[in-house]
C-alpha positions, 0 to 999 in steps of 0.5 A: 544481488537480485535484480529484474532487468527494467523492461519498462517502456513509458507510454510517450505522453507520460513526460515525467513522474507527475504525468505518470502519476496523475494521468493513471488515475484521471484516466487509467481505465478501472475495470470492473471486478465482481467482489464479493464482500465480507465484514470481518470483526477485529480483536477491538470490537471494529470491523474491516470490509474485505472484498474478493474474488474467487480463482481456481482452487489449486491456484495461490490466493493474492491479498492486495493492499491499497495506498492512503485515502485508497479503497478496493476500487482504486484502479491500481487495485481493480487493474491487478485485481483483474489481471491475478484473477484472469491468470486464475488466482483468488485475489483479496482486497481488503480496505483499510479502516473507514475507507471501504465507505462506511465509516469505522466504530472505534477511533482508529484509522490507519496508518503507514505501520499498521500490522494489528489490521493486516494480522486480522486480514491475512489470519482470515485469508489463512483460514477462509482458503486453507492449504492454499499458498498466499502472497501480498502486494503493497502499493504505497502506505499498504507497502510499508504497512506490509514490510512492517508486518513482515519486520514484526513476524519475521518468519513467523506468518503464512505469507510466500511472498510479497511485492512492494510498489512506490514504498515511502521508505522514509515518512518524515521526508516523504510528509515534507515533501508533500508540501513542496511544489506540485505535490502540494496537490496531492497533500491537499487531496489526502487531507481533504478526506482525512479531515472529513473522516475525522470531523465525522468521527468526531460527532461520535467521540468528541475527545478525538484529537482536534486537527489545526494544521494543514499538512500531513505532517500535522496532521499524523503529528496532532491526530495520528500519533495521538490516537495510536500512542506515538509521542508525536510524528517523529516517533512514528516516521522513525518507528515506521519507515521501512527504509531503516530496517529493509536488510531484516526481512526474511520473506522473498520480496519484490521491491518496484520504484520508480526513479522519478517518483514525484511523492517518495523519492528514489534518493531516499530508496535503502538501496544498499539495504534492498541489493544485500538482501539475498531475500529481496528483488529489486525492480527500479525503473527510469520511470513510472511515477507513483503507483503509476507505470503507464506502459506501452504496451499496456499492464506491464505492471501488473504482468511483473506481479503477477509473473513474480507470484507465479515463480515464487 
């Protein structure tokens, strides 16, 4: 078994998984960072908008994956971004369809199982900066979209390593657990872009699924799972769910989550899964929220990350 001791200290004000989580992204500072930007085209005549930020040349290149309705310029993204790049990686951020602030040419989007996206991502990375080591890190949907890469590549990629952070290992019960109590909040936020995104797709390709509901779990039921060729949101969450195939990864992987994560819940964590696999670490802290961890001192977070990447 493989374990980083929780060194984690929750900053006081941050009370519980929710303070954690809404407090870091009210009020966590985002600092600036200065991307570059790149439009790559993708296999279906789409495009991806990849922003990055070069390091030193022998230093490893670190591609950060956002969460759902995230960007590159979400803190979470900005403050690793910032911290990899001060220790003299190169560090890439690539949005996720139609979240970058233009809006995509094709009907797809995204999802928690994308692996097409993140082929055409890590292939560019590979031959953008060559002979260079190259590692990943996930923070929620991009975690699972990342182990899903990892499940469908085996060994098969250029990837050294990766880091897995607020992973919802489970779908179904994670979009049912959206409309419980306070995370109603959080599904209402989701969705309110999601919808938009949709009804302006929509003026473009009218035959777009039409969306009636008012929950993810409608909505990856009724559009998601229609646009991608799932037969409906159950057969997506059990095609997709990391948590059901972690004891296969092969790649060594650093699995960060926080027991009291209000939105994936530590209880559906595969904990038997993650501690047999001599190729993952598990780092579960007491507390720390969703892609939260408002630590005192400040950037324990991305400290853990960064240091991971270093000694793999």
């Amino acid at each position: 078994m493989n374990r980083l001791t929780d060194s984690f200290s929750s900053a006081p004000w941050c009370f519980n998984g929710h303070a954690h989580t809404v407090l870091c992204s009210l009020l966590f500072h985002s600092p600036h960072v200065q991307y570059k930007r790149v439009q790559i085209d993708t296999p279906d005549n789409d495009f991806l908008d990849i922003d990055y930020t070069e390091g030193e040349n022998q230093k490893p290149v670190v591609i950060i994956f956002h969460g759902l309705e995230g960007h590159s310029n979400r803190y979470y993204v900005t403050q690793l971004a910032n911290h990899l790049h001060q220790r003299g990686f190169t560090v890439v951020a690539p949005n996720f369809r139609s979240c970058s602030g233009t809006l995509n040419r094709t009907k797809k989007f995204y999802h928690s199982g994308e692996i097409e996206d993140l082929q055409t991502i890590i292939s560019w990375v590979n031959r953008e900066f060559p002979n260079r080591t190259i590692h990943a890190a996930g923070f929620s949907l991009g975690a699972s979209a990342l182990l899903n890469y990892l499940k469908e590549h085996k060994t098969h990629h250029p990837l050294r390593s990766i880091v897995a952070i607020s992973t919802p290992f489970d779908l179904k019960r994670g979009s049912i657990n959206l409309e419980k109590g306070f995370n109603k909040i959080y599904s209402i936020r989701f969705l309110r872009t999601l919808a938009q995104k949709l009804r302006e797709k929509k003026k473009i390709y009218p035959d777009l699924p039409d969306f009636n509901g008012s929950t993810i779990y409608e909505f990856d039921d009724q559009v998601t799972a229609e646009i991608y060729g799932f037969d409906g949101a159950e057969d997506y969450y059990h095609r997709c769910s990391s948590g059901l195939f972690m004891d296969k990864i092969q790649t060594s992987t650093l699995v960060i989550h926080s027991k009291e994560d209000p939105m994936c819940p530590f209880q559906w964590a595969p904990v038997d899964a993650i501690r047999k696999n001599p190729n993952l670490v598990e780092c579960f802290t007491d507390q720390g929220g969703h892609v939260g961890f408002w630590s005192l001192p400040p950037g324990w977070l991305n400290k853990t990350v960064g240091d991971f990447i270093s000694e793999s």
